[in-house]
Every structure is written in structure tokens, then in C-alpha cells.
C-alpha positions as CSV (number, residue, x, y, z in Angstrom):
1,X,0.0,0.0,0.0
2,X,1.2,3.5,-0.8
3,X,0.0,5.3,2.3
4,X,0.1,8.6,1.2
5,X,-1.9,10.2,4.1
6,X,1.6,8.9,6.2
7,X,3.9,10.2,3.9
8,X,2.7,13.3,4.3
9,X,2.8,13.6,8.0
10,X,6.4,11.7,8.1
11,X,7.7,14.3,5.8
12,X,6.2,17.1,7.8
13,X,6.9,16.0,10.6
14,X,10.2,13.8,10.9
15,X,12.0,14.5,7.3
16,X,11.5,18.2,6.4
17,X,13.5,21.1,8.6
18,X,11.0,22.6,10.4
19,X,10.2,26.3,9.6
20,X,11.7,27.5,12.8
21,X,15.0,26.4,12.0
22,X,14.3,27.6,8.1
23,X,14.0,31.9,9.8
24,X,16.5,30.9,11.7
25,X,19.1,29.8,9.3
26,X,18.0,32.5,7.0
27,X,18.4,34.8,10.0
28,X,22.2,34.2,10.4
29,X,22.6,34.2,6.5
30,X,21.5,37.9,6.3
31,X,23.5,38.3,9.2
32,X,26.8,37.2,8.0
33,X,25.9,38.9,4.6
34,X,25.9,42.4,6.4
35,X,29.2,41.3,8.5
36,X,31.0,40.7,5.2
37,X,29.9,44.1,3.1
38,X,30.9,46.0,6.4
39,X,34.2,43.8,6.7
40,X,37.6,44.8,5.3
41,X,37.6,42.0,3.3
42,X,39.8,43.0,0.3
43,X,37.1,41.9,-2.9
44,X,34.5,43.8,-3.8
45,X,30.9,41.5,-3.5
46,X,28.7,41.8,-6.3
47,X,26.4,39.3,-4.2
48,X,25.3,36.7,-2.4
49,X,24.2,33.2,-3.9
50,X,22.8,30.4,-2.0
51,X,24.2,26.7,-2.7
52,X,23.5,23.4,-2.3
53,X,20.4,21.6,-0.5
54,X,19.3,24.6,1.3
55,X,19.0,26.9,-2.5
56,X,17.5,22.8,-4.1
57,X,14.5,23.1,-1.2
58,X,15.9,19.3,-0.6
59,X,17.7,20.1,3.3
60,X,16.4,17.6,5.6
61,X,16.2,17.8,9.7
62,X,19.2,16.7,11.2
63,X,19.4,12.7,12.4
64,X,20.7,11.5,15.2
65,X,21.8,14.7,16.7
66,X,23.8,15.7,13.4
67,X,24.1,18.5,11.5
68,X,22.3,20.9,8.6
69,X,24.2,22.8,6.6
70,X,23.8,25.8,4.1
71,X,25.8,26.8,1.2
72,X,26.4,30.7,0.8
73,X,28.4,31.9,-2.2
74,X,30.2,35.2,-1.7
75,X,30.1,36.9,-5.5
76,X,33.2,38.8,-5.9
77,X,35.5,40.9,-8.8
78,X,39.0,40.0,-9.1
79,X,41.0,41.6,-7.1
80,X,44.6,41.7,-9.2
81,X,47.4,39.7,-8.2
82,X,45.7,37.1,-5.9
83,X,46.0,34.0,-5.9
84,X,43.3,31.2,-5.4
85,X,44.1,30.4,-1.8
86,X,44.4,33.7,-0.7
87,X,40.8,34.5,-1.5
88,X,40.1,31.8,1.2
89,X,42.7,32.7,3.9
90,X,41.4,36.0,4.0
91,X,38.1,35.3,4.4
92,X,38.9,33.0,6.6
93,X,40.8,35.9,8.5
94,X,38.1,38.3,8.6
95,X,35.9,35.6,10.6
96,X,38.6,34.5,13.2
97,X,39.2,38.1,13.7
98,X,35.7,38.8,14.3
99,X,34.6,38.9,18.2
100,X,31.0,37.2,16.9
101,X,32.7,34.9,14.8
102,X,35.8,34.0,16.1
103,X,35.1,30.5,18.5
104,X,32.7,29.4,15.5
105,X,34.9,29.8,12.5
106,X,36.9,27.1,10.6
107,X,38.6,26.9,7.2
108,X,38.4,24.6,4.6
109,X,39.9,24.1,1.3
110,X,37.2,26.3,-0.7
111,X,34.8,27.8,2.4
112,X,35.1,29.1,5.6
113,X,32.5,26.9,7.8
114,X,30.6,29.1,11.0
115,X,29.3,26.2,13.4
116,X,26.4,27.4,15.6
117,X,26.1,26.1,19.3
118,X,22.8,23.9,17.9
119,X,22.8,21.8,15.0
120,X,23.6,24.1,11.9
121,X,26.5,25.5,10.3
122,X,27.1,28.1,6.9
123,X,29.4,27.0,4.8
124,X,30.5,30.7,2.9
125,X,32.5,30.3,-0.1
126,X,34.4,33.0,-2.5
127,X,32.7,32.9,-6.1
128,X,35.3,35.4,-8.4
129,X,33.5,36.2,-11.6
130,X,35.3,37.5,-14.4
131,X,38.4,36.4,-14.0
132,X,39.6,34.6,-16.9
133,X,37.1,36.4,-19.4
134,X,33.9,37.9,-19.0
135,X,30.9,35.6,-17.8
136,X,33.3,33.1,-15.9
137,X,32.5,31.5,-12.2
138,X,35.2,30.0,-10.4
139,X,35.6,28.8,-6.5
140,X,38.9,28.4,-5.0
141,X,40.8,25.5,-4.0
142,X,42.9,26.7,-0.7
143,X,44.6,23.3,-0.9
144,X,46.0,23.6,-4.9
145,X,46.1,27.3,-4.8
146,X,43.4,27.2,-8.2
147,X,41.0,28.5,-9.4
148,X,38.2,25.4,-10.0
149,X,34.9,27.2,-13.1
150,X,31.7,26.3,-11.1
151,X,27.8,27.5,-12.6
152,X,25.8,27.5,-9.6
153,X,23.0,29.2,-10.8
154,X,22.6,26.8,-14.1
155,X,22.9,23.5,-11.4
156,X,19.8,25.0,-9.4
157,X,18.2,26.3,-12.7
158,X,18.3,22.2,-13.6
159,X,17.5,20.9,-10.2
160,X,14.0,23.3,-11.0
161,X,13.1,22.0,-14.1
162,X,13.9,18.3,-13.3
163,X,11.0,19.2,-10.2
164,X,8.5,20.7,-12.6
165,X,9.1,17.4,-15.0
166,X,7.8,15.6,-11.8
167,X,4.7,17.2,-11.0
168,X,3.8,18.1,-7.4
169,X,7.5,18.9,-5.8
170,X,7.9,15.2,-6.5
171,X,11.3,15.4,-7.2
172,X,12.2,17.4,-3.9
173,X,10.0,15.2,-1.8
174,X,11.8,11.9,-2.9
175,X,15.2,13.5,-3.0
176,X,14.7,14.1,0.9
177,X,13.3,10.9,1.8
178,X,16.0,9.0,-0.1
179,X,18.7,11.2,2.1
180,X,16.8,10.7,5.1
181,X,17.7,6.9,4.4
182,X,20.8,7.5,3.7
183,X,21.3,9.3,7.2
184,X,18.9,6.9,9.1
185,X,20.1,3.8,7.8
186,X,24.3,5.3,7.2
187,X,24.4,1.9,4.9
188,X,25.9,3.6,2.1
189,X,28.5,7.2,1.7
190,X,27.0,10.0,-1.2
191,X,27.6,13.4,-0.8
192,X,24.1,15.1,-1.6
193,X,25.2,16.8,-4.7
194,X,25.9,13.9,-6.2
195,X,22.7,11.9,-5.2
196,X,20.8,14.6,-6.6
197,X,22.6,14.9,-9.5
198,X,21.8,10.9,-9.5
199,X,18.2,11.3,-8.8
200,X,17.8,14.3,-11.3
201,X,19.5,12.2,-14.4
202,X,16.3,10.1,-13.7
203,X,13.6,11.9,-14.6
204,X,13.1,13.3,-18.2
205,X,10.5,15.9,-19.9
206,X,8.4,13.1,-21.0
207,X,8.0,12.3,-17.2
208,X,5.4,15.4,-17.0
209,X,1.7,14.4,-15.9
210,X,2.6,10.7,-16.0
211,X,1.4,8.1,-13.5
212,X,4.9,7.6,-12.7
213,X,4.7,11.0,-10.4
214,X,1.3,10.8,-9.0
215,X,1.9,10.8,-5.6
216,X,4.9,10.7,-3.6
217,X,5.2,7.2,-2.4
218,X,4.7,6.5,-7.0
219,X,7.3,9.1,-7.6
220,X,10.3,7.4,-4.5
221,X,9.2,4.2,-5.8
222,X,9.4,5.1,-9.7
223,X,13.2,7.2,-8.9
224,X,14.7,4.1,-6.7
225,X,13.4,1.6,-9.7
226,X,15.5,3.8,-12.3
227,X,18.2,4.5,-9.9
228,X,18.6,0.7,-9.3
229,X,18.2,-0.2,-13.4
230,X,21.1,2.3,-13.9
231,X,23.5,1.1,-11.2
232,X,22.6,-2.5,-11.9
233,X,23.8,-1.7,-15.3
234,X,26.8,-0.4,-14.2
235,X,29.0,-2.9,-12.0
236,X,32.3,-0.6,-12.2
237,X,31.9,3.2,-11.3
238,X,30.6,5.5,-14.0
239,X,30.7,8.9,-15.1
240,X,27.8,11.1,-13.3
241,X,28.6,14.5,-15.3
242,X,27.5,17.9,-13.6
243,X,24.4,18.9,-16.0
244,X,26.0,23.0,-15.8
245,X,29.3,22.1,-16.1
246,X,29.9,18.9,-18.3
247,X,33.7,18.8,-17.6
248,X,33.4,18.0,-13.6
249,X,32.6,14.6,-12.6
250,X,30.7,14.3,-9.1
251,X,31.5,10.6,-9.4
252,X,35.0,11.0,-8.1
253,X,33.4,11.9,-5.0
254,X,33.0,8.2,-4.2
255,X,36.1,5.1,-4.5
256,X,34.9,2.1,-6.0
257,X,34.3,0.0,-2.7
258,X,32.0,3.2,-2.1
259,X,30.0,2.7,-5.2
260,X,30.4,-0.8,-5.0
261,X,28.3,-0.1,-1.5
262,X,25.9,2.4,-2.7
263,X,24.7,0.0,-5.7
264,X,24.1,-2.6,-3.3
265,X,22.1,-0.7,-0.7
266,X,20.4,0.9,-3.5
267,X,19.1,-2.8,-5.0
268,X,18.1,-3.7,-1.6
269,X,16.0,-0.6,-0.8
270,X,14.1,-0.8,-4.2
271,X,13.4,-4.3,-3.2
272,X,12.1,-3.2,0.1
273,X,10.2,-0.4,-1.0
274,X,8.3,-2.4,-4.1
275,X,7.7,-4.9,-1.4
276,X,5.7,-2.4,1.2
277,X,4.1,-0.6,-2.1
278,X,2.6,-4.5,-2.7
279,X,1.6,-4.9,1.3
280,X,-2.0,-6.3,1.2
281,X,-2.9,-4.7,4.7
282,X,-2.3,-1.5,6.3
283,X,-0.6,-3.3,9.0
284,X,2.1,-5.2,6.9
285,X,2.6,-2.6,4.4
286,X,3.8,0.2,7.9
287,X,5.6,-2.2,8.8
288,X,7.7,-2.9,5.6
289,X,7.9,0.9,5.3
290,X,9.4,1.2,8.7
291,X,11.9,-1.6,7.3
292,X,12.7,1.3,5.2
293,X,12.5,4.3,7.3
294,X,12.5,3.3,11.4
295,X,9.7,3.4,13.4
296,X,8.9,7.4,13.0
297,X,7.2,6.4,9.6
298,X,3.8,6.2,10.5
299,X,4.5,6.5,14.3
300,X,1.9,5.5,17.2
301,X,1.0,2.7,15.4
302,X,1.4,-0.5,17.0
303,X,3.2,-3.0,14.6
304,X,5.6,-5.6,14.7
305,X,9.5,-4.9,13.5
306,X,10.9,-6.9,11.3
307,X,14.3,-7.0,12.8
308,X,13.1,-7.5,16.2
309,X,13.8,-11.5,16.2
310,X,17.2,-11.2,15.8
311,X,18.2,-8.9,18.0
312,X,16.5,-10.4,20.8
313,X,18.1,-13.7,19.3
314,X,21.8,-12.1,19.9
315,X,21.6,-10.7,22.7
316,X,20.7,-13.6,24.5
317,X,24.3,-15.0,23.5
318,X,25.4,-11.2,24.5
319,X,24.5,-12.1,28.2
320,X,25.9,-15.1,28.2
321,X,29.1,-13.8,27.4
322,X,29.2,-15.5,24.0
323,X,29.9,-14.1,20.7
324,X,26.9,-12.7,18.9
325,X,25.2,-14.1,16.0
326,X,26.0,-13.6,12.6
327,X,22.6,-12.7,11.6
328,X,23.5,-9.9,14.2
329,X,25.9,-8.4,12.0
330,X,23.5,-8.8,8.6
331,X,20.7,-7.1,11.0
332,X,22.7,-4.2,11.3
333,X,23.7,-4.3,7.7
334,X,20.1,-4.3,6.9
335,X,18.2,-2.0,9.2
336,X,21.5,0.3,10.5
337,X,23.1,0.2,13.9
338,X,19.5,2.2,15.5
339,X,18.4,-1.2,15.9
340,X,21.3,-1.9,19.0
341,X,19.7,-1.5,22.1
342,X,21.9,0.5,25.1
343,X,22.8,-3.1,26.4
344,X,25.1,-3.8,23.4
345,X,27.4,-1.7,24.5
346,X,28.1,-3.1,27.9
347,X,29.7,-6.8,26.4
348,X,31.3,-8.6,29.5
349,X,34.7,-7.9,28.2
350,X,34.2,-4.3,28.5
351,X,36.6,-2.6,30.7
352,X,35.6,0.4,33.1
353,X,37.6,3.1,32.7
354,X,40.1,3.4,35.6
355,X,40.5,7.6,35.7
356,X,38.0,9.2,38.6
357,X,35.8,11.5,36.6
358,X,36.7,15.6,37.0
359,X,34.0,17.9,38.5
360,X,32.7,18.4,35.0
361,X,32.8,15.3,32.3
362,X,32.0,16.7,28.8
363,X,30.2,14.3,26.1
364,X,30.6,16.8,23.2
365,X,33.4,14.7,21.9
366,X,33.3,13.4,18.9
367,X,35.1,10.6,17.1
368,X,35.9,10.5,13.0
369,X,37.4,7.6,10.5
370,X,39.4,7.3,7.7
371,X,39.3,4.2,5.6
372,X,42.8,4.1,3.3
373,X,44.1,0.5,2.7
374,X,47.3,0.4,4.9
375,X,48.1,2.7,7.8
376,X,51.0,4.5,5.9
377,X,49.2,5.3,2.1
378,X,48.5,8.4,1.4
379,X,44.9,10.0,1.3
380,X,41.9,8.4,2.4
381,X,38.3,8.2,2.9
382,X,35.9,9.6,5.2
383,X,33.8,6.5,6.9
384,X,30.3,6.9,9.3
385,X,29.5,5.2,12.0
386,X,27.6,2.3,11.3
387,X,29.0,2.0,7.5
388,X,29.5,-1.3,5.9
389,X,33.6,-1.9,5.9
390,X,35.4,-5.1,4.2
391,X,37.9,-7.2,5.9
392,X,40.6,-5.5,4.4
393,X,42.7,-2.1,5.2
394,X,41.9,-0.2,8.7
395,X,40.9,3.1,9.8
396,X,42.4,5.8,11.5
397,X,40.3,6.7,14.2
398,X,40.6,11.1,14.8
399,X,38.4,12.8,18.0
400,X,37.6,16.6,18.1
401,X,36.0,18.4,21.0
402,X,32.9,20.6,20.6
403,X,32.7,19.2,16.8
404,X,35.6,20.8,15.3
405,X,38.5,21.7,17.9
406,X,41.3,19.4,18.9
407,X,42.2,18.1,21.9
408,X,43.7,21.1,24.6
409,X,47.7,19.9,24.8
410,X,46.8,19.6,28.5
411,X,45.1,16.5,27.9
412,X,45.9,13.1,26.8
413,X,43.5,10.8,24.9
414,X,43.4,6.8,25.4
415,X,41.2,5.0,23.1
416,X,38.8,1.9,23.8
417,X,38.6,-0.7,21.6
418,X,36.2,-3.6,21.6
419,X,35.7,-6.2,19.5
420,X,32.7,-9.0,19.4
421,X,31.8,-11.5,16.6
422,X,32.4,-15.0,16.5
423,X,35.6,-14.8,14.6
424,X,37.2,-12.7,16.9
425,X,36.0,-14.1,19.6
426,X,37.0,-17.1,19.0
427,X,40.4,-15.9,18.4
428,X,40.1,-14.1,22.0
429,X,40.3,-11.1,20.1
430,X,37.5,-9.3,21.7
431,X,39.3,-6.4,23.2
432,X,37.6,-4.2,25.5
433,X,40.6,-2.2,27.0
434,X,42.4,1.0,26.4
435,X,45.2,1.8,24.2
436,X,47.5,4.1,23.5
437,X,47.2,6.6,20.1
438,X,49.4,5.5,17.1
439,X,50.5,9.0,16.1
440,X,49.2,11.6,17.8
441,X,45.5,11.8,18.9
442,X,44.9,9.3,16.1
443,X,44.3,5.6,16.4
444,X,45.0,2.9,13.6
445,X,43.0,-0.1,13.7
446,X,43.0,-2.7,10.7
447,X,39.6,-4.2,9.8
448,X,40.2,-8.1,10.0
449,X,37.1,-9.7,11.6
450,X,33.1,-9.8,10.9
451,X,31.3,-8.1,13.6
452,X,29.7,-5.0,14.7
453,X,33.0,-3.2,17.2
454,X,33.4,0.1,19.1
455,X,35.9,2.7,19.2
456,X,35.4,5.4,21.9
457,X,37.7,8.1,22.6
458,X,38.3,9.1,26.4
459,X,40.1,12.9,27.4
460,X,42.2,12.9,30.4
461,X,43.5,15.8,32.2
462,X,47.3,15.3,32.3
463,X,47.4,17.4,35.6
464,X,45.9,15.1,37.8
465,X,44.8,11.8,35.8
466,X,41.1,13.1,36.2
467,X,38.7,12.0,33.6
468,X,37.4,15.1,31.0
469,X,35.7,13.7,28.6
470,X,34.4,10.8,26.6
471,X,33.0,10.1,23.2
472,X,29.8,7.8,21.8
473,X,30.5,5.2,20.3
474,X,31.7,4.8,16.6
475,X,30.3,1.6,15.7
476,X,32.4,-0.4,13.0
477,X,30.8,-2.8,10.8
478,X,32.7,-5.2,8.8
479,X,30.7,-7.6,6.9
């Protein structure tokens, strides 16, 4: 069944950023606009244009205590004799110089980021027009020092007419529910620009008044079908060109084990979601929507989960101080780690941590991972919590401090990492202690056995051994 009534409320009410935080964030945009024209920012601003999911009407409410971002491009003449970077650095100087500013600013390869104490952060970005010859657009790459032609405006001019193809903000409405999964579920990495551009390629002029758009559980179930016809296609990576700028390819924003992964999650949802379109009942077809979505689709009513039976199943064994079950691990795989109850993290092999906690223990820490192949190759790739890893490589594990600062020097940081599954317990691999970093803050850990493991970060003050700080944990799944 389609349940469209549902989808409506879920998207209202779960999926969509609420209008409060839409002034808001619109609020701090004009804000920052007025800080920059009064600044003594070097470029002269033409104007101000907005970017990204935020300008695409396809932002969705923060998950799990994450984050929403908006996209604000600074318009600027050339100002002779500067380089790419230096566009950047001094932006970036006129925000760390700012009293306002100053404790929220960070700076990236092409923006300077503002973080707010809540859940949102502006991403502003120079935008030099003119440079080469008249008409040109180009962001600047801090990192390489160049100039990178960009056409912002023709990329939301596309994203526009791809919706009114659709019929009834169709193409918005199933752009945010398919990020919503990717955030509920964090089965699969794509950075939303490209799974637009993905979602976009799908839907042609012909598509206008058609049955395939009639409503919005049609139009998800019509997109994912395509999307999963074209990947299916497609076993190595293709080329997913920028509509506005046919020389950039967004596809190089994923590695191949992260396509490889975003094909197969993709199959598996259309699966899923054909199946709970087909539900003969009410009852069954919630219930294999919530397979897709959690239990905030269609919440307060009382229906069985699907994943329920194996949970329950492992953490019998869990109790018993026995290695979990495998269909533990393809649970999580399936449904995302939301499905662990509190009680998985507390395996009997789980040390305490020995430091007596200081008058104040902070839990705004936060740990990060980077997925290369050995510990000493070059760059790698950014991992979530919860993300499907292979048996092969490692991570290096990173923790920042109220989200983007590092740890004070008068600290120390001691990591804790556990491992269940049968392998590795079998092995009597199934740490639960605390180690030392491997360089720095950062700790290395190769990826060897199937299971669902931990890694948790823990600040002590050097001064007196006292306890600070302590992350949640960053689940690793490795199939």
C-alpha cells in the first residue's frame, strides 16, 4: 500500500527542517551577509548566492543529533594579483578576527564553515567572476592554490526544471526521503550533490503528468526503480557529469568500494520499498515501510519490527558472554546500527575506565574515521558510524571536541577498543581495553574480523589523571 496520508505527516513532521529552524538559518545568512559588506575584506561583493540543498529546497532535519548545513556563495570581482588560496585565507581571517565569529569559524579548502552552538552550520564560499574572461565562475581551492569554473545558478536552474518534470515537488520530496535513508540507515557514503545529480539524471520531460509522479510514495518508488536499473547496469563506477558544467565529474566523490556499496544498498532498498508498495494490509505494508524508514514512519501505530527477532536472538548470546550471532551483523547491515539496544554496548569484556571522573565530564566529543588500505598510504576516505567496511585495510580513528576543535595539549587521549563476533572471539580477540594513540591523537586499527565493534575516545587531564571527557560510540561494521 502507498499510504500517502503517512507520507505526508512523516515528511512534515520527521523529514522536512521545520520552519523555525528555516527563519532561523535564514536569520544568520543575512547576518553574515551584512558582516561581510561591512568587513575589510579586500574583494568587492557583487552578491550573495545560496548553494547546495538549502537553495535545491531538498535540506532535511538533522538525524541522530547531526548537523544541517547551508551553502552561501560570496560573488566577488577579481581583485589583481591574488591567488586562489588567498581568496580563502582571508576570508577566513576576517571571521577569526571577528569577536561574533571568532570561537565558531573554521577553514576549509574552498569555504570558511561558521558552526552554531545547535545543529547548523554556513558554509560561505568566495565565487570570483570575471576572471579569466567575461561571464566566468570559479571557487577556489585553498589546498591547490586554483581557481576550479563552477555555474551554480545553471545547477539550481536544472534541479528546477527536473522538479516541474515531476509534478507536485515530486522530485524534492523523494530527494529528501532518499537522504533521510541514507542518514537513518548510514548503509551507504554519497555526498548530496551527487545523489541529486543521480536522482535528477532520472527523470526526463516526458515524465510530466505521467502516472509515474502521481503521488509521492509512486514518484520514490518510480526514482529508486531507475536509480537501481542504472546502477545495476553499471557494476564498475561510471561517469555522473554535472548537468551545468559537463567537464566536472561528481563521481569521483566516491572510491569504487564506495560505489560498489551504494549499488548494493540501492538494489536492496528498491526491493524493500516495491515490497511495502505491494503490502496487502495497512498493518504489513507500515511495517515494511518502517523496514525502510524506522519506526517514525507512521509512528503510534502498534506494529511488529521486522528486525526484532534477531536482536532479541543475539543478545541472548550477548548475556551469556558469548559471541553474537552472525545474523546480528546482517541485521545491522540491513536495518543500521538504531536497531542496537543500550545493552550492546556493555559486552562482559568491557573494561571500566580506571581515571575518577573531574568535577565536570563533557560528552561533546566526537570521534571520525578514515578508511585508506594500509596505515601508511597516502589519502583516504571519510567512513560513518555504522557504515558497511570489508575485511581489508583499517581506519584511523581522529576525536575533536565541541565538533571541530582538537584536543587542549593539557590533555591526553586513550582510546577503547572492543571487539565481538564470533571470529574474533574465537580468536580471543575481543578487546575491551584501552590503548595508546598511534600517532598523535589518532588511532589505527586494521579491519580483520566480521562483527559489529566500538571505538570510543576518552580525554584525560594530564594534571591530575582526572577523567574530562568521553565520546559515543563509533560503531564499525565489517561484513
Amino acid at each position: 500500500m502507498k499510504l500517502v496520508d503517512d507520507f505526508k505527516d512523516f515528511l512534515r513532521d520527521t523529514v522536512n527542517l521545520n520552519q523555525t529552524r528555516i527563519t532561523q538559518l535564514s536569520d544568520r545568512v543575512e547576518t553574515i551577509k551584512s558582516f561581510l559588506r561591512a568587513s575589510d575584506w579586500e574583494p568587492t561583493i557583487s552578491g550573495f548566492i545560496e548553494q547546495g540543498s538549502w537553495a535545491h529546497d531538498t535540506i532535511i532535519r538533522p538525524v541522530d543529533g547531526g548537523e544541517f548545513d547551508a551553502d552561501l556563495l560570496v560573488k566577488v570581482r577579481d581583485v589583481e594579483g591574488w591567488s586562489a588560496a588567498q581568496y580563502v585565507k582571508e576570508l577566513g581571517r576576517v571571521f577569526l578576527a571577528s569577536g561574533r565569529y571568532a570561537d565558531k569559524t573554521v577553514v576549509y579548502d574552498y569555504c570558511v564553515t561558521i558552526t552554531y552552538a545547535d545543529d547548523c552550520k554556513i558554509d560561505i564560499a568566495p565565487l570570483v567572476m570575471d576572471r579569466e574572461y567575461q561571464g566566468t565562475l570559479e571557487v577556489c581551492n585553498k589546498r591547490e592554490d586554483e581557481f576550479d569554473e563552477s555555474q551554480p545558478v545553471e545547477y539550481t536552474r536544472w534541479i528546477r526544471e527536473k522538479n516541474g518534470y515531476s509534478g507536485n515537488n515530486s522530485f524534492r520530496k523523494a530527494t529528501r526521503l532518499i537522504k533521510y535513508i541514507r542518514d537513518i540507515k548510514k548503509r551507504f557514503s554519497c555526498q548530496s550533490v551527487l545523489l541529486t545529480t543521480l536522482i535528477g539524471h532520472r527523470i526526463e520531460w516526458y515524465d510530466k503528468d505521467s502516472s509515474a509522479f502521481t503521488d509521492t510514495p509512486t514518484a520514490l518508488q518510480t526514482i529508486m526503480g531507475r536509480l537501481d536499473d542504472w546502477l545495476q547496469a553499471r557494476p564498475d563506477k561510471p561517469t555522473v557529469l554535472n548537468p551545468s558544467l559537463m567537464s566536472q565529474d561528481f563521481a569521483e566523490l566516491w572510491n569504487d568500494i564506495q560505489y560498489a556499496n551504494f549499488r548494493n544498498f540501492v538494489n536492496k532498498y528498491r526491493n524493500w520499498i516495491d515490497e511495502a508498495v505491494e503490502a496487502p494490509t495497512r498493518s504489513d505494508s507500515i511495517e515494511k515501510w518502517r523496514k525502510v524508514f524506522g519506526d517514525e514512519f507512521a509512528k503510534g501505530e502498534n506494529v511488529k519490527k521486522a528486525e526484532d527477532s534477531a536482536v532479541r536472538q543475539a543478545l541472548l548470546l550477548l548475556k551469556e558472554g558469548a559471541a553474537h550471532l552472525d545474523t546480528l551483523v546482517d541485521t545491522v547491515i540491513d536495518f543500521g546500527i538504531n536497531v542496537l539496544p543500550l545493552a550492546f554496548r556493555s559486552p562482559p569484556h568491557l573494561q571500566a575506565p580506571r581515571w575518577q571522573p573531574a568535577e565536570t565530564v563533557s560528552r561533546n566529543v566526537q570521534v571520525t574515521a578514515e578508511y585508506r588500505s594500509s596505515g601508511s598510504t597516502g589519502r583516504g576516505h571519510r567512513v560513518n558510524s555504522g557504515e558497511r567496511l570489508p575485511p581489508r585495510g583499517g581506519l584511523w580513528f581522529d576525536v575533536r571536541i565541541n565538533k571541530f576543535q582538537t584536543v587542549p595539549g593539557d590533555c591526553y587521549v586513550r582510546w577503547r577498543i572492543t571487539n565481538t563476533g564470533a571470529v574474533a572471539m574465537a580468536l580471543r580477540k575481543g578487546r575491551g581495553g584501552f590503548e595508546k594513540p598511534t600517532d598523535g591523537d589518532r588511532r589505527w586499527e586494521a579491519l580483520e574480523y566480521r562483527g559489529v565493534h566500538m571505538a570510543e575516545a576518552f580525554i584525560i587531564r594530564r594534571r591530575d589523571d582526572r577523567l574530562v571527557g568521553y565520546s559515543e560510540p563509533f560503531y564499525v561494521v565489517i561484513k
